[in-house]
N, C-alpha and C positions, 0 to 999 in steps of 0.2 A: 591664573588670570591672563599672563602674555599669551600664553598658548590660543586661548576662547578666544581673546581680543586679535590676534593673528587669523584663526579662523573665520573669525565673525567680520570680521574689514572693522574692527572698533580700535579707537586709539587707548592704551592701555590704561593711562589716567583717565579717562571718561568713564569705562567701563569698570575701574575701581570707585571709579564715585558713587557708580549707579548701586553698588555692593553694600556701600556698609551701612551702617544702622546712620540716621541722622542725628544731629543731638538733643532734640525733643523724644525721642524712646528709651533717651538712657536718665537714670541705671535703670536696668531690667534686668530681669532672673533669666537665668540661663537652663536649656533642658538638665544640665548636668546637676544642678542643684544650686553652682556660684552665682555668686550676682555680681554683675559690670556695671562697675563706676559709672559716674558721671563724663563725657568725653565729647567733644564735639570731632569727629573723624574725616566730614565731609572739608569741613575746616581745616584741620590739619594738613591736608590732604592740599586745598588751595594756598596755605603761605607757605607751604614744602615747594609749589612749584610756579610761585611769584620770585621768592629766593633763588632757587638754581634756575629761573630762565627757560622755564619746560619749553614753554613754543619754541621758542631763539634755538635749543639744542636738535628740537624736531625738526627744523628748517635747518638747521645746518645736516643735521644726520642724511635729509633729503636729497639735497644737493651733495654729499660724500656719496650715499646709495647710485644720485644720476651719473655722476664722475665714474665709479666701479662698471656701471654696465656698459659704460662707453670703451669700446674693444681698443681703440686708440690711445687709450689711457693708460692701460692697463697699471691702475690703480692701485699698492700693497696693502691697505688696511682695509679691515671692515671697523666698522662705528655702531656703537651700541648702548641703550640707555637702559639703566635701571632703573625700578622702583620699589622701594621696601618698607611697607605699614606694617604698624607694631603695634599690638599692645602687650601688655608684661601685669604678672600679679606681683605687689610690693609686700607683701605679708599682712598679716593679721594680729589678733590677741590683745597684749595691753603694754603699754611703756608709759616710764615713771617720769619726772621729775620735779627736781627745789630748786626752787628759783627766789633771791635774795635780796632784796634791797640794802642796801649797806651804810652806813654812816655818813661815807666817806663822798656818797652820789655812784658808788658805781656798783654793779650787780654781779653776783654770782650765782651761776646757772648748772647744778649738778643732774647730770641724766642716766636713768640705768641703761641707756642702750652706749654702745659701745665702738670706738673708732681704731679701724686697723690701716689708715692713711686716705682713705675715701675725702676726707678735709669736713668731718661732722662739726669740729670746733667751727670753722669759719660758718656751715650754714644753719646751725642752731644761732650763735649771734647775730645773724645775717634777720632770722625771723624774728627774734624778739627785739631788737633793735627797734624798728620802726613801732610798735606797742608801748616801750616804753619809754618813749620819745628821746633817745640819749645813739651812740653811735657803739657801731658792732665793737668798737675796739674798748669799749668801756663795758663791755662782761665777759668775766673769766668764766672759761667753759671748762668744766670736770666730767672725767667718766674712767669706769675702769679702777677706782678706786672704792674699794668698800668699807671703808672708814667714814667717806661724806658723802659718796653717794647712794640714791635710793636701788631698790631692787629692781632689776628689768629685765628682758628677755635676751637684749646684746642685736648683736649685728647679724643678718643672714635676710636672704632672700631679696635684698633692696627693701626692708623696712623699715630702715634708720630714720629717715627723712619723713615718710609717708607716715609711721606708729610714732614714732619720737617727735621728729618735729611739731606735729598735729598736737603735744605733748605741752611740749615747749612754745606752741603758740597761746594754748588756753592756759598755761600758767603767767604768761605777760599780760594777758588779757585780764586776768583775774586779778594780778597786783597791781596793774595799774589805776583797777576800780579802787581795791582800798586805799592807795595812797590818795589818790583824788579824792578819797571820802576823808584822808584825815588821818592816816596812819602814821604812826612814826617812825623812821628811822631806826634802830635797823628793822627791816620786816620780812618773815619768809612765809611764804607759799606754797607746799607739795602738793602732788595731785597723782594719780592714773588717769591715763586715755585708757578706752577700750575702743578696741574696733571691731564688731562683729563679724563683717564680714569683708573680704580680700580689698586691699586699696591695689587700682591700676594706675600705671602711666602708661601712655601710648606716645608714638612718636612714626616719624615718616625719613627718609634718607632717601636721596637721587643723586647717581653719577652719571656720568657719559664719561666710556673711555674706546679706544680703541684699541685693536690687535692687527700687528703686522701680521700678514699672513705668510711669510715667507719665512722667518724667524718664531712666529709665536708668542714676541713680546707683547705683554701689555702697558700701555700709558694710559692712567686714568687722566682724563681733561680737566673734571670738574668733578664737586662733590658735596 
């Protein structure tokens, strides 16, 4: 895309905009067979570069570029901005969980997917929290144990969040109907999600850094 947009005299964020799908075509099926989430990219794409200041680095880049060609200067660095869109497949298939209501007011949340320090306890609590109206720190989060918890698939491909949590969100959803309809104390909940096909996240990253040219160092500016 920089290359075309160098050739073309286009500024490289324009002509990334002009590329990707808008967010009214998604999801759509893909020739390959997969099918692409829901994503607004053109979006992305604009608070990735309200955030880093796109114009502000392009004007300064400009003014560095005028600086370099002025022979009187002679300038050490060159300046240079990147930009990096992303989407990513999260996995698929089905994840488990039971979810608790307890005596006591406070919930226990057992999930078959599985945490190798990613921090799944904080954002499984993190979703069911606001569901069922009480604060992340009032449900214990279990996994990894096959004594109380259900069966799951585990951790790999970024699907913890995407298959699990999806998981753990319609399990809050769902106890917190029957308690509101009248349940009692203690009350549990299991469930599977399935996901048929691939969850995405997408995501955008922009630096400006420069390179002494004399040295070869780099200093990133910004990021």
């Amino acid at each position: 895309i920089d290359e075309a947009a160098r050739q073309t005299g286009q500024d490289p964020l324009a002509l990334r905009r002009r590329q990707v799908w808008p967010a009214s075509a998604l999801p759509a099926a893909l020739p390959s067979g997969d099918r692409l989430d829901a994503m607004d990219l053109p979006g992305l794409l604009d608070q990735a570069a309200t955030l880093f200041d796109y114009a502000g680095w392009r004007a300064r880049q400009a003014a560095a570029r005028a600086a370099r060609a002025d022979p009187e200067a002679q300038a050490p660095t060159l300046m240079g901005i990147g930009i990096g869109l992303y989407v990513e497949p999260c996995g698929q298939g089905f994840e488990s969980a039971t979810l608790t209501a307890l005596a006591d007011g406070r919930y226990r949340l057992a999930t078959g997917a599985s945490a190798q320090g990613q921090g799944r306890e904080t954002a499984y609590a993190a979703l069911a929290a606001p569901l069922l109206g009480c604060q992340p720190a009032d449900i214990d989060v279990l996994h990894g144990d096959t004594r109380v918890c259900p069966p799951g698939i585990g951790a790999l491909a970024s699907r913890s969040t995407a298959i699990g949590g999806s998981a753990v969100l319609r399990a809050a959803q769902q106890l917190r109907q029957r308690l509101d309809a009248g349940a009692a104390r203690p009350c549990e909940l299991a469930l599977e999600h399935h996901a048929e096909h691939e969850a995405w996240a997408a995501g955008c990253v922009m630096v400006a850094l420069q390179i002494d040219t004399d040295t070869g160092e780099l200093t990133v500016l910004d990021l």
